[in-house]
N, C-alpha and C positions, 0 to 999 in steps of 0.2 A: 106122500113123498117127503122126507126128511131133507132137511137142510144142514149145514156146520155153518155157525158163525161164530167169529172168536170176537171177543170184548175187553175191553181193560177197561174194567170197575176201580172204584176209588175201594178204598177200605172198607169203608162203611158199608158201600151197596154191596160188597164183597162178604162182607160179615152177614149182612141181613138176607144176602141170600141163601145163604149157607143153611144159617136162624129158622126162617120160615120156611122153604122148603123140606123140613126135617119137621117141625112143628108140623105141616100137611099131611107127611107120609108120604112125598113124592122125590124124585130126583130134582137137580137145580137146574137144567134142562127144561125137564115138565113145565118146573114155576115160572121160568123164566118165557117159556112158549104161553105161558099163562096170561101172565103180563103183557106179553106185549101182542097177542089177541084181543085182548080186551081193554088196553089201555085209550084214554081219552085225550089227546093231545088240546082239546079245548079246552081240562079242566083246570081252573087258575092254578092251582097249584102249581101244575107242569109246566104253565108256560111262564110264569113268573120261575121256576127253577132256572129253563129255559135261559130267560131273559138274562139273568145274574149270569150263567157260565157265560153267553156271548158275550157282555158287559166287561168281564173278567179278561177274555182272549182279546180283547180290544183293547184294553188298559196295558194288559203287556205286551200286544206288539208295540203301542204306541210308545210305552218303557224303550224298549229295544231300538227304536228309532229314533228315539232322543237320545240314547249311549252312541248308538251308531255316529248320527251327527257328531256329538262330541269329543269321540275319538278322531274322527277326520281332522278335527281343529284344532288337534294337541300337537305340538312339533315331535320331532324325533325324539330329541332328547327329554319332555314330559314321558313320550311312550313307553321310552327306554326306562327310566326310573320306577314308571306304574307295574313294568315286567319285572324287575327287579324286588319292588315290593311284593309281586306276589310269589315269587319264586321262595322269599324268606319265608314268607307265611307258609307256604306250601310242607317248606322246611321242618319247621316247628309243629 
């Protein structure tokens, strides 16, 4: 039984999938069922990869909730000036 799943790869694994599965002589399908048959979720590599993307989504939501707050605590008229600033940039 066949499956679909879609994936958003970064570049790179997007490149090296492309790379290797053509260096095999297989589809990027094949390599990709390949992979993830036989992949080892214990092997440090992975989970130290692992570790830094969670590490990463954690550093910027926490970003995002230190802007959050600090937009609360800006008056009107700070807000008003920060949309204005961007609106020039926007401009330009």
């Amino acid at each position: 039984m066949k499956k679909t799943v879609h994936l958003q790869l970064s570049n790179k694994a997007s490149d090296n999938l492309n790379r290797l599965s053509k260096k095999l002589g297989i589809s990027c399908d094949e390599f990709a069922t390949l992979c993830f048959e036989y992949v080892d979720i214990k092997h440090r590599g992975i989970t130290d990869a692992a570790r830094k993307i969670t590490d990463k989504k954690k550093n910027e939501s926490q970003d995002n909730r230190n802007l959050s707050q600090h937009l609360q605590q800006l008056s009107t008229e700070q807000i008003e000036l920060l949309l204005n600033k961007a609106a020039q940039k926007k401009k330009n």
